[in-house]
N, C-alpha and C positions, 0 to 999 in steps of 0.2 A: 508547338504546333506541328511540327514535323512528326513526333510522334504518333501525335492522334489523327493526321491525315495519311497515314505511311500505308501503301496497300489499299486504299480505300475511294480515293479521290485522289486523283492523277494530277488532277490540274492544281489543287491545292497545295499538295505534296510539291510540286515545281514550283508554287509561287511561294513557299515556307523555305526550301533549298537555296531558291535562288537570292531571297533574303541574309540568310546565313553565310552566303558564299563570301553577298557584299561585306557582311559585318569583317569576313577573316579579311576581305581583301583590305579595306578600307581602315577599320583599326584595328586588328589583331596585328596586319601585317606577311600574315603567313599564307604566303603564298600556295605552297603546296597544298595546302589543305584545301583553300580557295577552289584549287583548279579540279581536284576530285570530285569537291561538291559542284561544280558548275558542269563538272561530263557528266554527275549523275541527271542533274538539269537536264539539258541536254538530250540524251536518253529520255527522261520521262516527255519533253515534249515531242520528240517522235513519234514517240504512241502515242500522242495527241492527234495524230494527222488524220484524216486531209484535215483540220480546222489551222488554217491559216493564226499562227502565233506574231507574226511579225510587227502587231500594231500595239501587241501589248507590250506595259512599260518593261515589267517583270524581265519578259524575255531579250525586251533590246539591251535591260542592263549587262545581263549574263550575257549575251551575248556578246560585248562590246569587252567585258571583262576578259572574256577569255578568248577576246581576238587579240587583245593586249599583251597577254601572257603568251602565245604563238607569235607573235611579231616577235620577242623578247627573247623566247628560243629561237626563232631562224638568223635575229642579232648575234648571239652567243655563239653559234655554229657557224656563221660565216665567219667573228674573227677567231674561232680557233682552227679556222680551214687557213685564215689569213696569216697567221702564227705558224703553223706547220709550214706554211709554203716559202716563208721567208728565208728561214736558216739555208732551205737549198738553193735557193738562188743567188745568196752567199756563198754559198759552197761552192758554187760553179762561176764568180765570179775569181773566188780565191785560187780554185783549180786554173782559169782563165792565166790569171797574173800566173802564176807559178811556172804555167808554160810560157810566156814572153821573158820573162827571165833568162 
């Protein structure tokens, strides 16, 4: 269906996308792929505007998906922010002890 709405019908094209997205997220698994198709989402319902999307189901799933998948990276980058910052304050605990010595 993606096919045959591709270019043609906007809103169809988003609600066949954002299908597809669910499928990777939900059983393929694959995430990255997921998230592609959910920015092309995304994307097509901006050009959808002004028509207020937010009541349709289509778009709160996508939407919810790929708020899941951003909570998910900002988890991942906070603790490798939190990993990086440990060793140095080890470091400066070690340096600490070393001068009471």
């Amino acid at each position: 269906s993606v096919i045959l709405t591709r270019e043609k019908d906007i809103e169809q094209e988003a609600i066949s996308l954002s299908k597809l997205a669910s499928v990777y997220h939900r059983i393929l698994l694959i995430k990255s792929r997921a998230k592609e198709i959910l920015m092309r989402v995304m994307h097509l319902a901006k050009c959808l505007q002004p028509r207020n999307l937010g009541e349709e189901k289509w778009f709160k799933e996508a939407s919810s998906i790929l708020s899941l998948y951003q909570e998910e990276q900002k988890k991942k980058k906070k603790m490798l922010k939190n990993k990086r910052s440990v060793p140095s304050t080890l470091n400066v605990s070690s340096q600490n002890w070393k001068a009471l010595k």
